[in-house]
GUKOL-54221 format. One record per residue (C-alpha): residue in one letter; x, y, z. Coordinates in steps of 0.25 Angstrom, whole numbers, plus 5000, padded with zeros to 4 digits. Layout:
<mipas>
MIPA  res    c1    c2    c3
MIPA    a     X     Y     Z
...
</mipas>
This chain:
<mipas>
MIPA  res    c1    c2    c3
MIPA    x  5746  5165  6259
MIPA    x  5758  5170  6267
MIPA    x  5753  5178  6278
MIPA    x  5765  5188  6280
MIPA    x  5765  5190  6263
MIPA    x  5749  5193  6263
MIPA    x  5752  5204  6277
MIPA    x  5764  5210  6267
MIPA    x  5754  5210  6257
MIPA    x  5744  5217  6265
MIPA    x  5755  5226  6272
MIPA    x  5762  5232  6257
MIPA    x  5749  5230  6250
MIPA    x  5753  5232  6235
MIPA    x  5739  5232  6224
MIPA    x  5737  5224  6212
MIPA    x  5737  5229  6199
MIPA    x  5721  5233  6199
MIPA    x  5714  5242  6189
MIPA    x  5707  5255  6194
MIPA    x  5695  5262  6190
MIPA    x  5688  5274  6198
MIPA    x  5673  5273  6199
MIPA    x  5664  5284  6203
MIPA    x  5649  5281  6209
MIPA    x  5641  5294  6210
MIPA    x  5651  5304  6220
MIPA    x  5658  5290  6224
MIPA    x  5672  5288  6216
MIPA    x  5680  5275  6219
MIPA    x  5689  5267  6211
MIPA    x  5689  5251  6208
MIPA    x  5699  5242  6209
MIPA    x  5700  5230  6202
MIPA    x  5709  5218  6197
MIPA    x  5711  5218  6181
MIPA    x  5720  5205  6184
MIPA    x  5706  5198  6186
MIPA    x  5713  5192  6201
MIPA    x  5703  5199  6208
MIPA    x  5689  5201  6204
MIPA    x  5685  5211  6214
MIPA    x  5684  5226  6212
MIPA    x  5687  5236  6222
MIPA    x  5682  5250  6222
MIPA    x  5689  5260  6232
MIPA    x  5687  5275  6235
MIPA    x  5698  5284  6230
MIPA    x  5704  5286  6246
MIPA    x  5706  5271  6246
MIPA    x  5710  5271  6230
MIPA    x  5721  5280  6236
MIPA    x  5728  5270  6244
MIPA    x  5731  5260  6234
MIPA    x  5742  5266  6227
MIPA    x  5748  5263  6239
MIPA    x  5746  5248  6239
MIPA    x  5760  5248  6231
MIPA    x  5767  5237  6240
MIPA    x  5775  5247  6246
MIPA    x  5764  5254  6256
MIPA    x  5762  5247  6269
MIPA    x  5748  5249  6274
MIPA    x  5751  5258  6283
MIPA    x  5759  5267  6273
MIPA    x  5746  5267  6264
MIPA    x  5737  5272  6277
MIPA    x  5747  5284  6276
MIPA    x  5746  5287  6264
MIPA    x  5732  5285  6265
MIPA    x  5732  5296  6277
MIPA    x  5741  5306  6270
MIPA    x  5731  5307  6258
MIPA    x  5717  5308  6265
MIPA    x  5721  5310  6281
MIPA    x  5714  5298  6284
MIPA    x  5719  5287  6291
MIPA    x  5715  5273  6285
MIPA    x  5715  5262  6296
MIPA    x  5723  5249  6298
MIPA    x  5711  5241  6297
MIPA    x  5704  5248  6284
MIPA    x  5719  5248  6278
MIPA    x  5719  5232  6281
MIPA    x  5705  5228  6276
MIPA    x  5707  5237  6262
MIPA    x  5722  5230  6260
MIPA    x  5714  5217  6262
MIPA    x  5701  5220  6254
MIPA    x  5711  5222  6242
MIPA    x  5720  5210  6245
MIPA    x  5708  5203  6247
MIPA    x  5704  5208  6233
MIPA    x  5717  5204  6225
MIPA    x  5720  5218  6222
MIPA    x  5734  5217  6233
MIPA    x  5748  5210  6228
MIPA    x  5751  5198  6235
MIPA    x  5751  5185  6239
MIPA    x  5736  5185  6238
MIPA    x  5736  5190  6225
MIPA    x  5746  5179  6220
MIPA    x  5740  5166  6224
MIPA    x  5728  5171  6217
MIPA    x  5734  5173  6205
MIPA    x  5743  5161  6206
MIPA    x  5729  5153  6208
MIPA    x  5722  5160  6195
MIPA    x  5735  5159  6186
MIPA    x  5734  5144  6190
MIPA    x  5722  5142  6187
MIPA    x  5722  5151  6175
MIPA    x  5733  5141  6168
MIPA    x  5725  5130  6171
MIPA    x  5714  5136  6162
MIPA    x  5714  5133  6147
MIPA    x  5705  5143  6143
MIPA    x  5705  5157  6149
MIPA    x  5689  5158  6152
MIPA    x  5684  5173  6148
MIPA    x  5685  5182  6159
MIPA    x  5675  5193  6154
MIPA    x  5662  5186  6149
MIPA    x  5650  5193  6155
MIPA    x  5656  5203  6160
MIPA    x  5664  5211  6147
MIPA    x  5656  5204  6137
MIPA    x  5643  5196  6135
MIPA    x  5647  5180  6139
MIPA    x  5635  5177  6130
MIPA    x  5642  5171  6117
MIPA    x  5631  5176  6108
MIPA    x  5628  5190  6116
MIPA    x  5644  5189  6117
MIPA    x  5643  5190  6102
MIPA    x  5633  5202  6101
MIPA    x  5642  5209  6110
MIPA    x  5654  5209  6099
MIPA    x  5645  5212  6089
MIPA    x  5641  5225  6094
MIPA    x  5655  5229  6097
MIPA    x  5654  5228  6080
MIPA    x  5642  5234  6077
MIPA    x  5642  5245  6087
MIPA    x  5644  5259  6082
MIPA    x  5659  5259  6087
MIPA    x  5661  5247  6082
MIPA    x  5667  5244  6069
MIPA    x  5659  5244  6057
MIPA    x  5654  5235  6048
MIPA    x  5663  5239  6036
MIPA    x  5671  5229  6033
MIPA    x  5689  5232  6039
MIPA    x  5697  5239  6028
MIPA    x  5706  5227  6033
MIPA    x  5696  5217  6030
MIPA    x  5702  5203  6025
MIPA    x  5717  5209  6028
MIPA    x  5726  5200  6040
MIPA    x  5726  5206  6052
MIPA    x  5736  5208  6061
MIPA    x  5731  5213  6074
MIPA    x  5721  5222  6082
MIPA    x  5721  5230  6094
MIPA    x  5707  5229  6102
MIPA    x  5702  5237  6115
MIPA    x  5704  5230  6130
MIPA    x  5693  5236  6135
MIPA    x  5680  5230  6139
MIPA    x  5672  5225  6127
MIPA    x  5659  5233  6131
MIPA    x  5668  5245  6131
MIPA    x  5676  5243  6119
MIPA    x  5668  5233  6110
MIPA    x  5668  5240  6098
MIPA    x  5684  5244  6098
MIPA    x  5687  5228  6098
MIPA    x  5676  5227  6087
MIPA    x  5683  5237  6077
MIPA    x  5695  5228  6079
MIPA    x  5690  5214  6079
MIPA    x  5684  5219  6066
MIPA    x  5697  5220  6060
MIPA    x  5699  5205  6065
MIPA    x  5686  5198  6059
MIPA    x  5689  5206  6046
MIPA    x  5704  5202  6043
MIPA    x  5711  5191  6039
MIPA    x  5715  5185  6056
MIPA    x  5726  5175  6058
MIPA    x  5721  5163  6068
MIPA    x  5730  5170  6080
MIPA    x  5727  5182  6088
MIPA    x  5737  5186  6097
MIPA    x  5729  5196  6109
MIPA    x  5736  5206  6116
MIPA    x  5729  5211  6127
MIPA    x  5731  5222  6137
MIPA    x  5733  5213  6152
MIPA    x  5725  5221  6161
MIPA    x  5735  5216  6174
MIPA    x  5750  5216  6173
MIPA    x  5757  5205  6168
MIPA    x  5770  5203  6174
MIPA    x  5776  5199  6160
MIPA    x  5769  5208  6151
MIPA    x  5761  5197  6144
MIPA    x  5752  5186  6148
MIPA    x  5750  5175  6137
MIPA    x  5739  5164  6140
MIPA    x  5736  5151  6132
MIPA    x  5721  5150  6137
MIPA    x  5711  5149  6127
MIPA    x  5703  5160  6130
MIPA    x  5686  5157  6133
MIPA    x  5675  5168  6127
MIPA    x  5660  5166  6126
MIPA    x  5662  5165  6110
MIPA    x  5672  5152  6112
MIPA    x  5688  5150  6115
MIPA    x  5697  5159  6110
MIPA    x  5710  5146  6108
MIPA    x  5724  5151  6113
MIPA    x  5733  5150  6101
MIPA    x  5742  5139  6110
MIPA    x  5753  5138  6099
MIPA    x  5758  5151  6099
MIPA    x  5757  5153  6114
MIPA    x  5766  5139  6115
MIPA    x  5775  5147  6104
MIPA    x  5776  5159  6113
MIPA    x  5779  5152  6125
MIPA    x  5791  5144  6118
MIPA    x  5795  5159  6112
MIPA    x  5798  5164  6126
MIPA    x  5784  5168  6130
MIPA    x  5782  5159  6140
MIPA    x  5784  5169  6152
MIPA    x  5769  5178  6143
MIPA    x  5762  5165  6149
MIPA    x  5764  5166  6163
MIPA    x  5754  5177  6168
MIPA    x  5742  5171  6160
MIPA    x  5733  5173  6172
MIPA    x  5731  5186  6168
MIPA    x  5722  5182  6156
MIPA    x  5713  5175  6167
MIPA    x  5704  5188  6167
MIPA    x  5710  5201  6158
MIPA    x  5700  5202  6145
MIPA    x  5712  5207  6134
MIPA    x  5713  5195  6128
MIPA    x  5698  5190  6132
MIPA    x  5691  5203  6122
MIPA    x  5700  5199  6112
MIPA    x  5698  5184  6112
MIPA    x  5682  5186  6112
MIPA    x  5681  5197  6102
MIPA    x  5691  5185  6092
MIPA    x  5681  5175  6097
MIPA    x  5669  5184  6091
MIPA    x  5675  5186  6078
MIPA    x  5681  5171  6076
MIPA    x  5676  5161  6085
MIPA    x  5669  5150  6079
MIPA    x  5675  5155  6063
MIPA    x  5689  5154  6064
MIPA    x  5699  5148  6071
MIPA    x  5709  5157  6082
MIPA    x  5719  5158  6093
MIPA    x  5725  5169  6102
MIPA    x  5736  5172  6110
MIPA    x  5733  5180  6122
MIPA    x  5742  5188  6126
MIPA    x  5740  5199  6139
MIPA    x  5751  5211  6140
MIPA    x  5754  5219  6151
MIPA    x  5765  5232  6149
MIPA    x  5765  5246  6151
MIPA    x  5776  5256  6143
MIPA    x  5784  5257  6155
MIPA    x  5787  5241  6153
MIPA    x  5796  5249  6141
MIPA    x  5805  5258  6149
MIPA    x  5802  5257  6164
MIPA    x  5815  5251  6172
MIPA    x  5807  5244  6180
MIPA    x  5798  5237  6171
MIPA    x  5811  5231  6163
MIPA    x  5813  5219  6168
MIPA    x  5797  5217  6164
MIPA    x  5797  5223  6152
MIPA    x  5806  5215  6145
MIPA    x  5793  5203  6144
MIPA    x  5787  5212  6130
MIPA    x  5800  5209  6121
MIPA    x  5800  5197  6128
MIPA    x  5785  5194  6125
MIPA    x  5787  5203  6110
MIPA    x  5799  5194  6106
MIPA    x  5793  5179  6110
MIPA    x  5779  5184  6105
MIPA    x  5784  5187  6090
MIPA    x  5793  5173  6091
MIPA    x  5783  5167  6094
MIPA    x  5773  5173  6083
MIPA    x  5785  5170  6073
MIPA    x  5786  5156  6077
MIPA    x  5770  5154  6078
MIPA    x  5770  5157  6062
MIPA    x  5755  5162  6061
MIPA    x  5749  5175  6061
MIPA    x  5742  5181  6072
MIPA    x  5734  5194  6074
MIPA    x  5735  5202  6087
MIPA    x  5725  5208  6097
MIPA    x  5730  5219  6105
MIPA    x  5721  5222  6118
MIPA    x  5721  5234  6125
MIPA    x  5714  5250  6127
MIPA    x  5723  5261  6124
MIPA    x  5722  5272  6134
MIPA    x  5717  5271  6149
MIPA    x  5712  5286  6152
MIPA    x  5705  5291  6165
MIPA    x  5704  5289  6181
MIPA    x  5701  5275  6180
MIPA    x  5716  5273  6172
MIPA    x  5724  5282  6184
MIPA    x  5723  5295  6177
MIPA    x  5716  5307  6188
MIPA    x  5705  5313  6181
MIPA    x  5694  5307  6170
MIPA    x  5700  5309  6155
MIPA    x  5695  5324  6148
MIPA    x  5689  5322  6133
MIPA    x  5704  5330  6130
MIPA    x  5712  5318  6136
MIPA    x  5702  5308  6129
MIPA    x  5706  5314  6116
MIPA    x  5722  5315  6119
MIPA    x  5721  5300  6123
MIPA    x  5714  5297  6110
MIPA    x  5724  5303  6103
MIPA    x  5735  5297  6110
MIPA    x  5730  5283  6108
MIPA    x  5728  5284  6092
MIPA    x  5742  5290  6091
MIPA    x  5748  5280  6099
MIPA    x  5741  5269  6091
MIPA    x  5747  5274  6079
MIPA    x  5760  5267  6082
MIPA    x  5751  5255  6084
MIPA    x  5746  5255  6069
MIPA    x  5760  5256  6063
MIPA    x  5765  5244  6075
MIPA    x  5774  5253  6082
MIPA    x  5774  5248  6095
MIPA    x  5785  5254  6100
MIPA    x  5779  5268  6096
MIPA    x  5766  5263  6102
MIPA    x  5774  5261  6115
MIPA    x  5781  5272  6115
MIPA    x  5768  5283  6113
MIPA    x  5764  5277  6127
MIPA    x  5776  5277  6132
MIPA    x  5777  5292  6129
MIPA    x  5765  5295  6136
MIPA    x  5769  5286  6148
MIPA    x  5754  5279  6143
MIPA    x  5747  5291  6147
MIPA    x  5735  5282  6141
MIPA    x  5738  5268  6148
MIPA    x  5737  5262  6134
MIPA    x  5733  5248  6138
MIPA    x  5734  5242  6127
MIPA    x  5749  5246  6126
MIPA    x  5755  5230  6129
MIPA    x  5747  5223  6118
MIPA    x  5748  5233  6105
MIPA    x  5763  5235  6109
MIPA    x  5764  5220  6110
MIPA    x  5757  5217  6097
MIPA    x  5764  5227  6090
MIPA    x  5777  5220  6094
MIPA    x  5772  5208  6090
MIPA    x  5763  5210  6078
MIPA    x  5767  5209  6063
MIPA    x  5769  5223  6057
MIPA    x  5753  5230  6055
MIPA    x  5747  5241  6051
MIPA    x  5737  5247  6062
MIPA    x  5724  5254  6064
MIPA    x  5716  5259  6074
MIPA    x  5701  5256  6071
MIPA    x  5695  5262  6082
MIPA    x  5697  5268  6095
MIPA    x  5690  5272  6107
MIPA    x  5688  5275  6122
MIPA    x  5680  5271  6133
MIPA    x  5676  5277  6145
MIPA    x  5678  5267  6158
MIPA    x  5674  5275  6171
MIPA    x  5665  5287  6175
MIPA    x  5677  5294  6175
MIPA    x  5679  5294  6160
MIPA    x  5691  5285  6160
MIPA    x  5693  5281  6147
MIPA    x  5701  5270  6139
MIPA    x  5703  5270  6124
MIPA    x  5705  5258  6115
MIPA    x  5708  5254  6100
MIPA    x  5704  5246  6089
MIPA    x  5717  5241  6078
MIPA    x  5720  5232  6069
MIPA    x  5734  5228  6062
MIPA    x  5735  5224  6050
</mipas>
């Protein structure tokens, strides 16, 4: 490693894209710091003086311009040698850009391409690694009382055409992907799932395609390697270049187990996994131009390729709606007045979903400036750009409370049809 970049590293320190969530232990209040890349498996928990400095770690502070800074809010003085041994506990973490950073990534991108199979990520720790207790696990997501009940779909028998299923956690949201997997054991499936998931890191082109097969305690999930050598030859090669990202985000890993449930082992499938990454800005901020230009890009040589591929698919978008509370950057816990106004928000806005109005989709977040951080804004935007005209339903929503501070993200059930 270059001595003089890894001093300049350490002399403008700029932080990684890390996720945030406060945590409160009796009259003790901190706030964790982790990777959602998956580069760094550490977690880091800082009290809310030290929390403080980070938004300074912006690549344009020297370290001595965020001691001042430091100074000028609590009157205390933060020594060279403290300043040194925080800036190197966090580069030795993997949670500081630079060169350090980069030859780690280089060194897990390499050996993720040599994988063919992408192993699972979160077994034994989201969800029981045990094929049979794996299998009782899915079945109480159906058979609790907020699951879907037993009565057959009013769609039963019909071809379906795609579903929108929660990001979060299974324990969390088990029975939301229930009440839409329903949907999919209960229609008539094509062979080919297409799932859109919600990247939790940034992708630098907006999408991240991987050919892996894709590893689960109930069997492999096959990568449909036809449509994805289509896609490349259609102009999408570019989607495949930041693969690594799969190495360790669960979007597409949920989805993939919960189709392995319902099908492994009785009928024959494929997917293309496909990781997004966009805000609402990428639509009208100057800056983000240049960038935004990958989604026609990816829209246009997607529904080429689906034309050229000839056979029907059904799509899986992945993704929570709202993120609300201190753990998402807002300053005081959610009141029960702003739980209602969010649920509201979200089922109006998911009205333009069911009639496949992506641009009004887009633009009632765009209006609120997403207010709500709707996470799963890159994937249904991006199926309903690409998806055969349907008709949508919402079959069940819901919430879920993440912190002691009542933080709060809210997530759907749908299916097309």
């Amino acid at each position: 490693m270059d001595h003089a970049a890894r001093t300049k590293d350490l002399e403008y320190p700029k932080l990684r894209h890390l996720e945030f969530f406060p945590v409160r232990e009796g009259e003790t209040q901190s706030v964790g710091l982790r990777d959602p890349q998956g580069l760094s498996e550490d977690i880091l928990f800082l009290p809310p003086n030290v929390f403080y400095i980070l938004q300074f770690l912006d690549g344009g502070h020297t370290r001595n311009q965020i001691a001042a800074e430091y100074l000028k809010r609590f009157g205390e003085i933060l020594m060279p040698n403290w300043m040194d041994k925080f800036l190197a506990d966090l580069d030795a973490k993997l949670f500081l850009e630079g060169e350090r950073v980069e030859e780690v990534k280089k060194k897990l991108a390499d050996e993720y391409r040599a994988w063919t199979v992408r192993p699972s990520a979160q077994a034994g720790k989201s969800y029981e690694a045990d094929p049979e207790k794996l299998r009782q696990q899915i079945d109480g997501f159906f058979l609790s009382k907020e699951g879907p009940s037993k009565a057959p779909s009013e769609n039963a028998g019909k071809a379906i055409k795609g579903i929108v299923a929660p990001h979060a956690e299974l324990a969390t949201a088990g029975p939301l992907y229930a009440w839409a997997y329903k949907e999919i054991r209960e229609a008539r499936t094509p062979d080919v799932f297409v799932i859109l998931g919600a990247a939790r890191g940034i992708i630098e082109t907006l999408y991240a395609c991987t050919e892996k097969d894709f590893d689960t305690p109930l069997g492999l999930v096959r990568t449909d390697h036809e449509f994805c050598r289509i896609f490349r030859e259609t102009g999408g090669g570019i989607f495949f270049d930041e693969e690594i990202v799969h190495r360790k985000d669960h979007a597409i890993e949920f989805q993939t187990l919960m189709l392995q449930y319902l099908f492994g082992g009785k009928k024959a499938f494929t997917i293309v996994p496909i990781l997004c990454s966009f805000s609402h800005l990428h639509f009208s901020h100057p800056d983000l131009t240049e960038q935004a230009r990958r989604i026609p890009e990816f829209l246009e040589a997607f529904r080429a390729s689906l034309a050229t591929f000839g056979k029907d698919v059904c799509f899986i978008a992945s993704g929570d709606l709202a993120h609300i509370g201190m753990r998402y950057g807002d300053p005081k816990p959610p009141t029960d007045f702003q739980f209602n106004k969010t649920m509201q928000a979200d089922l109006t806005m998911l009205k333009h979903a069911e009639t496949g109005d992506a641009q009004g989709f887009l633009r009632f977040i765009q209006r609120e400036d997403d207010a709500r951080r709707v996470g799963l804004l890159p994937p249904l935007y991006t199926m309903l750009e690409v998806m055969p005209k349907a008709v949508g339903t919402v079959l069940r929503y819901d919430r879920a409370t993440v912190d002691q501070y009542n933080s709060t993200m809210t997530y759907a059930a749908m299916s097309f049809y």
